[in-house]
N, C-alpha and C positions, 0 to 999 in steps of 0.2 A: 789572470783572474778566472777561475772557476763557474760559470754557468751553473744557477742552481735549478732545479729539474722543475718543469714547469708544472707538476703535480703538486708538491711537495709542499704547497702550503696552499689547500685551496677554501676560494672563498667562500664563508658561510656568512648567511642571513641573522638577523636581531636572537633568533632562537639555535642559531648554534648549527645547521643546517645546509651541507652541498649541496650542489647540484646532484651528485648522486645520489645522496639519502631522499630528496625528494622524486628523482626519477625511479625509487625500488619500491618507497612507502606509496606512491599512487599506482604503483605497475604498472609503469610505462617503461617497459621489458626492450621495447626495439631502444626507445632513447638513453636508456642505462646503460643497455650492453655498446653502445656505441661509446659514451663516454669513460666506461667503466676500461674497454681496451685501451682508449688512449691515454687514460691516467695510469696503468697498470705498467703501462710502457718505460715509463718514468720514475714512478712510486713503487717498487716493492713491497711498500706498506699499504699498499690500497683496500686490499681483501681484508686484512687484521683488521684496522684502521674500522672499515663500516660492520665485522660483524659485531667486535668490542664497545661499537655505540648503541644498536643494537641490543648488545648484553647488558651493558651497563644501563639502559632506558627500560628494560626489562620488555622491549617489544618482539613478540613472537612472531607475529603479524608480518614485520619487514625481516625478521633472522630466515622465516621460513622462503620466501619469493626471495634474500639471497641465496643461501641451501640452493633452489630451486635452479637458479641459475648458476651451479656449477662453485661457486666461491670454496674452498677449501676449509672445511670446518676447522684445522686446528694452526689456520694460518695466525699467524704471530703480529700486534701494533706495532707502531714505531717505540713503545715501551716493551717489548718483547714477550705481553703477555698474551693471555689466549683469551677468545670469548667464554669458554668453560672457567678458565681461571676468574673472570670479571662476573660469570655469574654465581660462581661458590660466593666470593668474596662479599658479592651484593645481597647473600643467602634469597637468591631469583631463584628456587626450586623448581618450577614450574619449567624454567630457561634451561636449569643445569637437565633438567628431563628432556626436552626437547634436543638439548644440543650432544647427551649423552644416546638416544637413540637412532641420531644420526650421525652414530661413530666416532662421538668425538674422545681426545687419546686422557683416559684417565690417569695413567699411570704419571703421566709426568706434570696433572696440574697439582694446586697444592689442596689435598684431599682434606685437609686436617683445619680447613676453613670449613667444611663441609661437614651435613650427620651421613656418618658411615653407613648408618642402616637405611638412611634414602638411598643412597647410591648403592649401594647393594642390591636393593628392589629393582633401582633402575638398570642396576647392571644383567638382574634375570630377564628383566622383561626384554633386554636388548636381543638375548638370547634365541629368542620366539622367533621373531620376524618383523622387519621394520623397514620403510623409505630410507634409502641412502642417497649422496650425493661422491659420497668417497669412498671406497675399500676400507672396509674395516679390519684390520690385520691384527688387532688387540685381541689373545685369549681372555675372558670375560671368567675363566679359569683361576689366571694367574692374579688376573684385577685383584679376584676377591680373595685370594690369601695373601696379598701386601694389605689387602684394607684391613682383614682380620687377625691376619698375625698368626694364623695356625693353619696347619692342613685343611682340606676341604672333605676330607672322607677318602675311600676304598675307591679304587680307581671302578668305571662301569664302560666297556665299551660302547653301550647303547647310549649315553649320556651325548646329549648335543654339543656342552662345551667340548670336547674331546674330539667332534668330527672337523672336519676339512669346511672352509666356508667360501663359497664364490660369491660375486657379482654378480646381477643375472641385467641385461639392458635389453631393452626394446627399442630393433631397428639395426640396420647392418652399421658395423662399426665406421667404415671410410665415409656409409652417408650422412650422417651422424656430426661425423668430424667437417666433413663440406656444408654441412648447414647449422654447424654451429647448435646442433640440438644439444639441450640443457635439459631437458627429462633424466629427471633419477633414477638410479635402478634400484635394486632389492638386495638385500644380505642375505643367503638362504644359507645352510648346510649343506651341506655335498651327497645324497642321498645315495643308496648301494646299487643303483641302475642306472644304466644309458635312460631307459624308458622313465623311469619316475622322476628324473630329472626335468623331461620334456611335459611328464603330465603338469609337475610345480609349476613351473613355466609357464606352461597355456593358462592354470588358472587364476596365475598371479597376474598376467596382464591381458586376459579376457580374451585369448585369440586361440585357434582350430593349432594345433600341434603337428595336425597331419599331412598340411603344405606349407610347412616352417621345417625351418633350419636352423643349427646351432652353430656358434661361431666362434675364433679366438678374436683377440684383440684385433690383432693384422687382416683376422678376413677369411682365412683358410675356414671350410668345414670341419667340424666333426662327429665324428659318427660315434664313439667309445668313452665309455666313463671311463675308462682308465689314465687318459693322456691329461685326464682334467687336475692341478692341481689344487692346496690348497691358497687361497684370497686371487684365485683366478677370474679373469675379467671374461664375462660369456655375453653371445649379443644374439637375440633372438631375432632370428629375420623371417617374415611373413612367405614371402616369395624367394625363390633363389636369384642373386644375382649374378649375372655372366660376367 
């Protein structure tokens, strides 16, 4: 006999309500993430599971303090769909805004639940600059000629959609990952200088550039736009650490 996963069916209160959802909706962030690993252990479905109730309650309030805490925007329920997908379907504009400026993957929800000319909007504004929680790896290019159904125009190398886009985070990557920090970073553009990289930088998260460092994921410095790809994960660290 089979052991079935001690997650997998957890229990809720008269209003339909975990233990999770109440430890994210009061932000009680140290007792969520504690219970949120050990159900996640289990459950696969954990992440889908509470952003899709979430979506479906149309509450932004709790989708954003999940966000916040790292949860994977276009993680999938034990129904296999997406909170983007529950908030088209529920016509939650205000949700499918929220959850499309934090990256979440258009191409594959079902668009055609949705007004294409919101999502279009939303998809320029994603464009600009926004709080992420995840790498957004989607041309916002390509989005909108499947939405529209025709070219976009004369190609312009000076056009945003067209450039290279990083992750930018604040704080060195390995301490980060040792303290479990859940701070979002930023979607930026990959702009034509080492230096304008570091000036975005400093004034996207309010710190001196001049005894900061740039970093890849693993921790190496870097010193050269060149070696930067594009949906490259960059960690702005304060101090250098030895």
């Amino acid at each position: 006999m089979t052991a079935k996963p001690l997650h997998a069916n957890p229990r809720k209160d008269i209003e339909g309500n975990t233990a999770l959802w109440d430890g994210i909706s009061t932000k009680h962030h140290s007792i969520f993430r504690v219970l949120y690993h050990r159900a996640a252990i289990s459950d696969p479905f954990t992440a889908g599971d509470l952003l899709c109730m979430a979506a479906k309650r149309n509450d932004q309030a709790a989708m954003q303090e999940l966000l916040k805490q790292g949860l994977n925007v276009d993680a999938k329920d034990r129904h296999g769909l997406t909170a983007l997908q529950i908030a088209m379907k529920e016509k939650h504009e205000d949700m499918v805004n929220l959850l499309v400026l934090n990256g979440a993957d258009v191409i594959n929800a079902n668009t055609y639940e949705f007004s294409s000319e919101s999502l279009n909007e939303m998809l320029l504004k994603r464009e600009v600059d926004h709080r992420i929680t995840v790498p957004d790896t989607t041309s916002s290019e390509a989005l909108l000629e499947k939405l529209k159904g025709e070219p976009t125009g004369k190609p312009d190398k000076n056009r945003t959609s067209e450039r290279a886009r990083v992750s930018i985070y604040k704080g060195h990557p390995l301490m980060r990952k040792e303290t479990c920090c859940m701070e979002p970073g930023k979607l930026i553009s990959l702009p034509d200088s080492f230096e304008e990289l570091k000036n975005i930088a400093g004034k996207r998260f309010g710190i001196d550039m001049r005894s900061a460092i740039i970093t890849d994921e693993a921790g190496p410095e870097i010193d050269s736009i060149e070696v930067v790809r594009d949906n490259d994960k960059l960690f702005i660290v304060e101090e250098p650490v030895d």
